[in-house]
VEXDREN-2710 file (C-alpha; in Angstrom, 1 decimal):
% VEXDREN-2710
k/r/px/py/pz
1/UNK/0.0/0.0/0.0
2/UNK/0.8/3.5/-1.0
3/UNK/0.9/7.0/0.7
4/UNK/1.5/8.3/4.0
5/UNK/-1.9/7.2/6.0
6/UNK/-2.4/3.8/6.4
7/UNK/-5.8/2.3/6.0
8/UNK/-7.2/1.6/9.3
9/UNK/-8.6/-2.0/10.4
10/UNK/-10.7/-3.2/13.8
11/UNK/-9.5/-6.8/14.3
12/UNK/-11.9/-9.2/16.0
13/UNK/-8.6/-10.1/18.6
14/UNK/-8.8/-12.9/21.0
15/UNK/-5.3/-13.1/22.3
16/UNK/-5.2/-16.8/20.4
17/UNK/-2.1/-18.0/18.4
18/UNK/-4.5/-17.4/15.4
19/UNK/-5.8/-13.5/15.9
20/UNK/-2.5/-12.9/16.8
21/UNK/-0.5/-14.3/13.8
22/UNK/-3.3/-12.1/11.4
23/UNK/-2.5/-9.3/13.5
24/UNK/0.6/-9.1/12.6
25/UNK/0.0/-9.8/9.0
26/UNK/-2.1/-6.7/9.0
27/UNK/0.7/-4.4/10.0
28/UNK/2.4/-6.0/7.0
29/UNK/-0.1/-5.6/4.6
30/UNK/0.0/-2.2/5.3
31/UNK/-2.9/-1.2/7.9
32/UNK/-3.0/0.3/11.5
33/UNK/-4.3/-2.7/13.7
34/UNK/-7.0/-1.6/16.4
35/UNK/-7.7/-4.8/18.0
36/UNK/-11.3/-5.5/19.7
37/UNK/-12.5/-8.1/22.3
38/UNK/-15.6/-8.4/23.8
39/UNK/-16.4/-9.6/27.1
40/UNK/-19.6/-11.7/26.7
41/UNK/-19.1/-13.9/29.8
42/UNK/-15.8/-16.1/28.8
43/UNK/-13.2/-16.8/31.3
44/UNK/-10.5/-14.5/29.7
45/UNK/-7.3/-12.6/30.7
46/UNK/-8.2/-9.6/29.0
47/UNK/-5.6/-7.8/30.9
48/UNK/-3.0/-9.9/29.6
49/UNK/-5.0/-10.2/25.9
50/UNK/-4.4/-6.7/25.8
51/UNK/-0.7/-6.3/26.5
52/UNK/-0.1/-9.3/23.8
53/UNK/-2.1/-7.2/21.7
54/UNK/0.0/-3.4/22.4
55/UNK/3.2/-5.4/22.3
56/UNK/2.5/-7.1/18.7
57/UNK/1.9/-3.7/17.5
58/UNK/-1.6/-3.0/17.9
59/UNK/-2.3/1.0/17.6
60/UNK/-5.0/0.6/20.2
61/UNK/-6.4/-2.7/22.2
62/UNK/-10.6/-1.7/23.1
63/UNK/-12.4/-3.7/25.5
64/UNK/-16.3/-3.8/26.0
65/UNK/-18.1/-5.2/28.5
66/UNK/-21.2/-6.5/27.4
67/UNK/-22.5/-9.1/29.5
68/UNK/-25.6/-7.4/30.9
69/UNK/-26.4/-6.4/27.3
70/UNK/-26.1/-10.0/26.3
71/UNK/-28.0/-11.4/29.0
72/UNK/-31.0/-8.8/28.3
73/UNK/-31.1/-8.0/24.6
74/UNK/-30.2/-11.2/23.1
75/UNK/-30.6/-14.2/25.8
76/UNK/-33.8/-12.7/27.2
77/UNK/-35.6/-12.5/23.5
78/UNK/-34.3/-16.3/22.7
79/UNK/-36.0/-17.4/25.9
80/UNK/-39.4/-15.2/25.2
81/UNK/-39.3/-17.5/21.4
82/UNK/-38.5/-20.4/23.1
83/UNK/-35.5/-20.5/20.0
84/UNK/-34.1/-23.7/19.5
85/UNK/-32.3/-24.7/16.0
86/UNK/-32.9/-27.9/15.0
87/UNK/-34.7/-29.2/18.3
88/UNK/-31.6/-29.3/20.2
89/UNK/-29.1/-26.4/19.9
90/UNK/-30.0/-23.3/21.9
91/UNK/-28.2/-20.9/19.8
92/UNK/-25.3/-19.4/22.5
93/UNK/-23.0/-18.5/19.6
94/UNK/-25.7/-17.6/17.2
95/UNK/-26.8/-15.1/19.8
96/UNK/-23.2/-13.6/21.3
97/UNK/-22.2/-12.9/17.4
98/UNK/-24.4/-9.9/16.6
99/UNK/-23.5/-8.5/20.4
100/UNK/-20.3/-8.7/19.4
101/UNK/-20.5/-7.0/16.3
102/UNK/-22.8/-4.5/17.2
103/UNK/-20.3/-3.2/19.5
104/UNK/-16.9/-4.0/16.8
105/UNK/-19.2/-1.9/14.6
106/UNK/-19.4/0.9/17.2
107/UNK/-15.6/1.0/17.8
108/UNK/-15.2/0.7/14.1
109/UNK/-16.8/4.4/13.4
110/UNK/-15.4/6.0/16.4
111/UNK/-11.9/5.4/15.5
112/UNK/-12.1/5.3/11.9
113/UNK/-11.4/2.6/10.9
114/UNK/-13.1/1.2/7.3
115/UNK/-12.1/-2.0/7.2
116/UNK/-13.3/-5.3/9.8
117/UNK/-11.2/-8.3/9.9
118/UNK/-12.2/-11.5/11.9
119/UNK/-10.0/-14.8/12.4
120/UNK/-13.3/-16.9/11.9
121/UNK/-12.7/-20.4/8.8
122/UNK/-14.1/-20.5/5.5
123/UNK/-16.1/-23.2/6.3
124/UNK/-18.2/-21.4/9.7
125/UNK/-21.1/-20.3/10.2
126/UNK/-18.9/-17.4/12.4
127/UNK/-17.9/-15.7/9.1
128/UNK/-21.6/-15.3/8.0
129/UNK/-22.7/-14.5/11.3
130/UNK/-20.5/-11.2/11.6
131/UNK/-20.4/-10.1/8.7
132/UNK/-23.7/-10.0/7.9
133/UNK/-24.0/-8.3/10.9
134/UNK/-21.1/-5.8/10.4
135/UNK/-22.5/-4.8/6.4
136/UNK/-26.5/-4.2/8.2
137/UNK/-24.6/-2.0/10.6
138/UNK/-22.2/-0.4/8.7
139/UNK/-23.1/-0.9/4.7
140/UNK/-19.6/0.8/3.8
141/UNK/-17.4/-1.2/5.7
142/UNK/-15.0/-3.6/3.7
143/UNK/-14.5/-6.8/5.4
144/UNK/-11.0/-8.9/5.5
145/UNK/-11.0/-12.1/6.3
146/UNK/-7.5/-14.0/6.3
147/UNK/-8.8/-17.8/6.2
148/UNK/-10.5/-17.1/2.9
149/UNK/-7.5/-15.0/1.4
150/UNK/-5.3/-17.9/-0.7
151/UNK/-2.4/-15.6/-0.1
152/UNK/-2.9/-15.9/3.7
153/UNK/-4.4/-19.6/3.7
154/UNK/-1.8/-21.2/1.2
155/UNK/0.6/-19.7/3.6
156/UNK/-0.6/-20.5/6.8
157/UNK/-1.8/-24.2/5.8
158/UNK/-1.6/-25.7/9.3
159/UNK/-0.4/-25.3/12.5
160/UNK/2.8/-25.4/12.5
161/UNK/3.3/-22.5/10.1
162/UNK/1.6/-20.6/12.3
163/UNK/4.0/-21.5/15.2
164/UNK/6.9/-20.9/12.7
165/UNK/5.5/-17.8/11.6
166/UNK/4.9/-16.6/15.6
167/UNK/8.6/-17.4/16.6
168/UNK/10.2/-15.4/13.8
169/UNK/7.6/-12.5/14.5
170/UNK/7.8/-12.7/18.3
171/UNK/4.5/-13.8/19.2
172/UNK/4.2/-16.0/22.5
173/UNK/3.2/-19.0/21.7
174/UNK/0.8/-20.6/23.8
175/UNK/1.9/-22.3/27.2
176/UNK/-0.2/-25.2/27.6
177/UNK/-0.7/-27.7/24.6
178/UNK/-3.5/-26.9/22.5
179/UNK/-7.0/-29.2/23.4
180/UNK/-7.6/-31.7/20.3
181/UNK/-10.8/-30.1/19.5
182/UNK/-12.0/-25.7/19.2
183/UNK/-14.1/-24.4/21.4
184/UNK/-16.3/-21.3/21.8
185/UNK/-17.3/-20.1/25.4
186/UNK/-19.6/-17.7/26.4
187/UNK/-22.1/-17.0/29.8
188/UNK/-24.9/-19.3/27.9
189/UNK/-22.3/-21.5/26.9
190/UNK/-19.8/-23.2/26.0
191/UNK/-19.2/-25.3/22.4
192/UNK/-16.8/-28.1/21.1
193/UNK/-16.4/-29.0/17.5
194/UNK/-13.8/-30.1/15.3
195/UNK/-10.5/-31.7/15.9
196/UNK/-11.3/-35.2/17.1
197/UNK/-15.1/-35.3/17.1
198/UNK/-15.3/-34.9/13.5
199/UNK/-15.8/-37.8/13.5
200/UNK/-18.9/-38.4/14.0
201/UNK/-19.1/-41.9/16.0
202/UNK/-16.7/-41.0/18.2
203/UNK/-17.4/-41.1/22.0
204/UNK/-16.3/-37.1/23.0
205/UNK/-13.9/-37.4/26.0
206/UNK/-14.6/-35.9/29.1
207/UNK/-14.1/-31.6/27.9
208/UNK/-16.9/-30.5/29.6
209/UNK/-16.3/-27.0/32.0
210/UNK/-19.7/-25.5/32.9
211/UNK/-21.3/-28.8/34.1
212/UNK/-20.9/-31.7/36.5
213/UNK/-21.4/-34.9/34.9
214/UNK/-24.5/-36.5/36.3
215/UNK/-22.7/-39.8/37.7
216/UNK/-21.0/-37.1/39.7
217/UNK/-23.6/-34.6/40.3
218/UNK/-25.5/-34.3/43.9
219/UNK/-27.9/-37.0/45.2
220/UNK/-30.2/-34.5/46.1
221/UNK/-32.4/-32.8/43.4
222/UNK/-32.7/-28.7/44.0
223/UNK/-36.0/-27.0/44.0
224/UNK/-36.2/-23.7/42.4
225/UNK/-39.2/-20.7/41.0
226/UNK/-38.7/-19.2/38.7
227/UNK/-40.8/-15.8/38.0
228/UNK/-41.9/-14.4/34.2
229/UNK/-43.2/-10.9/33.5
230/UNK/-44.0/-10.6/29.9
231/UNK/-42.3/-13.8/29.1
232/UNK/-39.3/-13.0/30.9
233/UNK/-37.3/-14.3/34.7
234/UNK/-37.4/-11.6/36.5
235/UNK/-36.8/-13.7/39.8
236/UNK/-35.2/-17.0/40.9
237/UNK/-35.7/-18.3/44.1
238/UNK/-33.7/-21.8/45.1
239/UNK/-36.6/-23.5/47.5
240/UNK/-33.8/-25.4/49.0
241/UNK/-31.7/-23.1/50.7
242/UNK/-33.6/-19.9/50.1
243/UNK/-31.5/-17.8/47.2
244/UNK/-32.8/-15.5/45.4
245/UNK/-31.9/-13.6/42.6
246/UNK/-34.0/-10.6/40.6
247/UNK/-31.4/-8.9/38.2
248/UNK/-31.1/-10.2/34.8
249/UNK/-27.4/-10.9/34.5
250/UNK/-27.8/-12.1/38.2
251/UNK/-30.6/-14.7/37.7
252/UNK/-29.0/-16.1/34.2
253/UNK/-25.3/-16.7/36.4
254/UNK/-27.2/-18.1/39.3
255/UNK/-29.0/-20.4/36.9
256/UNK/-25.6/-21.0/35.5
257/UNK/-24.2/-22.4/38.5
258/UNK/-27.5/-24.2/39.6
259/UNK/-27.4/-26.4/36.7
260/UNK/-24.4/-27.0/36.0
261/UNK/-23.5/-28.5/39.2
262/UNK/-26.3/-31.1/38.6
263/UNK/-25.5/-31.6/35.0
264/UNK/-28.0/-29.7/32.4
265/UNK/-27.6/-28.8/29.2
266/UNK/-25.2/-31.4/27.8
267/UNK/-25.9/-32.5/23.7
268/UNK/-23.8/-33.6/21.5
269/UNK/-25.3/-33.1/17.8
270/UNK/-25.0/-33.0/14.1
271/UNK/-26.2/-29.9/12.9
272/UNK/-26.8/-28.2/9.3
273/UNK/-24.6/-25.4/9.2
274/UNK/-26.0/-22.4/7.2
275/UNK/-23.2/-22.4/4.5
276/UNK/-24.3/-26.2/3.4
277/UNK/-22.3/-28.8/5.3
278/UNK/-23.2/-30.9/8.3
279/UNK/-21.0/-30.7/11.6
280/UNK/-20.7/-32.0/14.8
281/UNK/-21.0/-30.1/17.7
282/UNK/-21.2/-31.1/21.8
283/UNK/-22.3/-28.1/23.6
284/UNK/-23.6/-27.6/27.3
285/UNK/-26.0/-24.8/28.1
286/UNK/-26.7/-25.0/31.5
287/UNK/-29.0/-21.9/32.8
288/UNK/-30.1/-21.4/29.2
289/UNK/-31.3/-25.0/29.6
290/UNK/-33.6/-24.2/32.6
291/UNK/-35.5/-21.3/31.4
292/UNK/-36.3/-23.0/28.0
293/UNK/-38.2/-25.4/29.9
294/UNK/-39.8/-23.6/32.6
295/UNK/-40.8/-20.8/29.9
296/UNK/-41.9/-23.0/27.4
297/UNK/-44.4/-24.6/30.8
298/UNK/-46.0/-20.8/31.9
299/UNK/-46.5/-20.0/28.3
300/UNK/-48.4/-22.7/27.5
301/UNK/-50.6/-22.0/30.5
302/UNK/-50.9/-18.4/29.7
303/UNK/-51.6/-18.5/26.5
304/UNK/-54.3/-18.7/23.7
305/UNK/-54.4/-22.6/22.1
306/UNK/-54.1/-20.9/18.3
307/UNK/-51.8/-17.9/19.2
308/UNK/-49.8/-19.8/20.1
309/UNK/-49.0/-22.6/17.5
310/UNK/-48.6/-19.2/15.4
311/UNK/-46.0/-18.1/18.0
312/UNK/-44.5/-21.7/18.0
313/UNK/-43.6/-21.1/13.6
314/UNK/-42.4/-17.4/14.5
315/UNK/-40.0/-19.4/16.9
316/UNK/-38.8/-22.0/14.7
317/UNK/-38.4/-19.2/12.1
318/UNK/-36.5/-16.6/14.6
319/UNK/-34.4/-19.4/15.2
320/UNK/-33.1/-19.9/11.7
321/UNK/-32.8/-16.1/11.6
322/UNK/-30.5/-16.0/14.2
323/UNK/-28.9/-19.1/13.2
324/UNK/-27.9/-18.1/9.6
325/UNK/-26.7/-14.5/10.9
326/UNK/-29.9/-12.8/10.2
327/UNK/-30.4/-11.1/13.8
328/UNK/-30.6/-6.9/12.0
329/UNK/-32.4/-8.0/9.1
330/UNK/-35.8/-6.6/8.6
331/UNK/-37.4/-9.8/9.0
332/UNK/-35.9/-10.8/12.0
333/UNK/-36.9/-7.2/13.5
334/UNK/-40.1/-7.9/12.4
335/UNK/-40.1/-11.5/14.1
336/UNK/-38.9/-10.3/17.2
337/UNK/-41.5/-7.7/17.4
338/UNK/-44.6/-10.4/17.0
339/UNK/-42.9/-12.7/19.5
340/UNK/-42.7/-9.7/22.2
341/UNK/-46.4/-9.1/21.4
342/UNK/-47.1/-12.9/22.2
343/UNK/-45.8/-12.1/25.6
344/UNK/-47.7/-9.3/27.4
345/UNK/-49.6/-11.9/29.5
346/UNK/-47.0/-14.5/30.1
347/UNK/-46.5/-14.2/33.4
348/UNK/-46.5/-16.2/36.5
349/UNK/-44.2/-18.9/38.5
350/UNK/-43.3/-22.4/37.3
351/UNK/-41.4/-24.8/40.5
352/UNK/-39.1/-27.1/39.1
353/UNK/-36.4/-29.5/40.5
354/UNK/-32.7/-30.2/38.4
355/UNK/-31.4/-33.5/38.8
356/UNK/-28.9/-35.8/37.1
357/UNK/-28.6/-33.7/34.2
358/UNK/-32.6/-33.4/33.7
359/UNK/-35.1/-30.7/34.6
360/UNK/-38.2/-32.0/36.5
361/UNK/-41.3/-29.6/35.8
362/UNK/-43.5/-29.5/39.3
363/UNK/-46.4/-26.9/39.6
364/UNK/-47.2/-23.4/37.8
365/UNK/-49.3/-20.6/38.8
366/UNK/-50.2/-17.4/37.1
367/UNK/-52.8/-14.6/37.8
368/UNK/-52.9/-14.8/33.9
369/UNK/-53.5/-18.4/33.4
370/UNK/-56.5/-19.5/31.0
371/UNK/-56.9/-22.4/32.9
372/UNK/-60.0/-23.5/34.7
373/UNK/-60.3/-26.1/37.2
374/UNK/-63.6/-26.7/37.2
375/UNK/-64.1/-26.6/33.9
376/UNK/-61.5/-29.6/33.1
377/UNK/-62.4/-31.5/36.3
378/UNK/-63.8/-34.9/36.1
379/UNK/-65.6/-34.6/39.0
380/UNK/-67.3/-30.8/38.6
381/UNK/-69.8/-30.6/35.4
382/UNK/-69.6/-26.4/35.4
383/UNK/-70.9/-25.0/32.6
384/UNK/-69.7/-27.4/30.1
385/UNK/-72.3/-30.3/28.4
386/UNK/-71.1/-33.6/27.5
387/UNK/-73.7/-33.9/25.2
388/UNK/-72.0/-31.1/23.1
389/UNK/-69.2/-33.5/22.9
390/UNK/-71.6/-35.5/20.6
391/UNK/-71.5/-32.8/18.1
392/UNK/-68.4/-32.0/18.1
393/UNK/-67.0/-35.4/17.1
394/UNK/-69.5/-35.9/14.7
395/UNK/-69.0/-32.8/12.8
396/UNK/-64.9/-33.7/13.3
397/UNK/-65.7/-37.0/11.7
398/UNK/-67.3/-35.8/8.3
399/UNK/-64.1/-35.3/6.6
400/UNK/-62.8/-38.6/7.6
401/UNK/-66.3/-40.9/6.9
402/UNK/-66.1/-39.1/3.6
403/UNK/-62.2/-39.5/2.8
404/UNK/-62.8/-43.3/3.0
405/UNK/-66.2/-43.2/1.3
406/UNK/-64.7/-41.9/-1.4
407/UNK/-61.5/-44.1/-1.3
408/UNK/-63.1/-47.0/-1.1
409/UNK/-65.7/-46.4/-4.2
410/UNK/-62.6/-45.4/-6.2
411/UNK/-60.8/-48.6/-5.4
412/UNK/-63.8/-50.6/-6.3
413/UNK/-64.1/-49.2/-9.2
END
């Protein structure tokens, strides 16, 4: 590159041998490196990130903090649509990746900078996930990625280039060996892939850090209530000891820590990644775990019968949204506004027990509820007729009596 000012580039940095190898490729292509982290709940040395980061020639090292505004503008509105990709995964990268690059986005304007660069494979969802994200944001922003640059991946083509390339460049090179297997952690998770569980039939070994296998989990299952206003906790209370918790990013750790001592929130999956290839992934979601199935409970019995099986497809279709990268795309705005509609009147308290790695539903109650006690009782008539019943079945019938009428003449015929 040519003239006096250097192009400027915000570098998704995590202090890894990777992010830190591009970082220094970047000063040799030319640009002024401003390297970005975000704190979404990981257990990270971000002092000692951004020292790595200054020292490797980094004009600037920015740290946000943005746990609380993971927790409640992204966790909260997965738990109001009950969003769950494929039946199983609960989305904790899916959702931390537009938090992320909201903020990167933010930086990027205030210091100038017009060009992004991430350390996220070809092959990822990651790459889709902020970018699209970064170009809704910030239309003029040009993005660089390394790992689908031939001049960057034909150079770096495993490893052990990169190791070379850190000890001619100076880079410290990590101090523990590297786990056989990537992994992505956040405060709703934590995810494994690649490595040795490609393969698919593979038994995972024991990797798991936010959860207590069940063989070693307590004896004892713990009670908790958990309290929704408009479809979200606003308090946890354990029933066993007597905790309670009423801030967001209070409730979600607590929840956290609840679980994973007694095991919830372990899968291990094959997924369809957005760009068109399966993968494997084990994943444990601990607290996220918990609400899905105490939330899913109090909106059923707060809510209308046909509302919601329309809420249930705007679930299953915000969860593809965020999945694929679409979280600031009209359509996912639009979805996200229905789904906080659904939930003006879900409110109320669900009791449930964790244990061994499962959560045990007990009781609900709700000033809100459409349930009726006497009306469903067998042993209180109320206002309801069982000869209506009659009716009902026969009118339910038609279609079927005719279907095979009408099947049956055809056959004979």
């Amino acid at each position: 590159m040519s003239g006096d000012a250097k192009p400027k580039v915000l570098l998704a940095y995590s202090g890894g041998l990777d992010t830190s190898c591009i970082l220094v490729w970047l000063i040799e292509q030319g640009y002024d490196v401003f390297a970005y982290m975000a704190n979404v709940g990981q257990d990270e040395d971000f002092k000692a990130a951004r020292a790595k980061g200054l020292k490797l020639g980094a004009k600037k090292v920015i740290i946000s903090d943005l746990v609380k505004e993971f927790v409640e503008d992204y966790i909260w509105p997965a738990v109001q649509a009950n969003a769950i990709y494929e039946d199983r995964y609960l989305l904790g990268t899916a959702l931390a990746r537009p938090c992320i690059a909201k903020t990167m986005v933010e930086v990027a304007k205030q210091e100038g900078a017009t060009f992004i660069s991430h350390g996220a494979t070809g092959k990822g969802n990651d790459q889709i996930r902020f970018e699209l994200s970064c170009y809704a944001l910030y239309p003029e922003v040009q993005v660089i990625a390394p790992w689908r640059m031939p001049e960057f991946y034909k150079r770096f083509r495993g490893r052990q280039d990169l190791f070379e390339y850190a000890e001619k460049n100076n880079i410290p090179l990590p101090v523990t060996p590297k786990s056989p297997w990537s992994m992505d952690a956040n405060l709703m998770h934590i995810s494994f892939e690649s490595g040795v569980l490609e393969d698919p039939k593979a038994h995972a070994p024991d990797l798991y850090l936010m959860t207590t296998g069940p063989e070693k989990s307590p004896d004892k299952p713990e009670k908790l209530e958990i309290e929704f206003e408009k479809g979200v906790p606003v308090k946890v209370t354990n029933l066993n000891c007597g905790t309670t918790k009423s801030q967001a990013l209070d409730i979600f750790v607590y929840l956290n820590e609840v679980g994973g001592r007694h095991g919830i929130g372990r899968i291990d999956i094959v997924e369809n990644r957005f760009i068109g290839m399966k993968s494997r992934g084990v994943y444990e979601t601990p607290g996220g775990t918990i609400l899905y199935h105490a939330h899913i409970d109090i909106e059923a019995f707060t809510m209308d019968r046909e509302v919601r099986k329309i809420k249930q497809s705007l679930g299953l279709k915000f969860s593809e949204q965020v999945y694929q990268g679409f979280w600031y795309s009209p359509e996912c705005e639009y979805t996200k506004l229905c789904i906080a509609s659904s939930q003006q009147c879900v409110r109320g308290k669900v009791t449930l027990s964790v244990y061994k790695g499962q959560v045990y539903i007990l009781g609900r109650e709700s000033p809100l509820s459409l349930y009726n006690e006497e009306l469903v009782s067998m042993d209180v008539q109320g206002e309801y007729d069982p000869v209506d019943a009659a009716g009902f079945i026969k009118i339910n019938s038609l279609r079927l009596k005719e279907f095979n009428r009408l099947r049956s003449k055809a056959k004979s015929t």
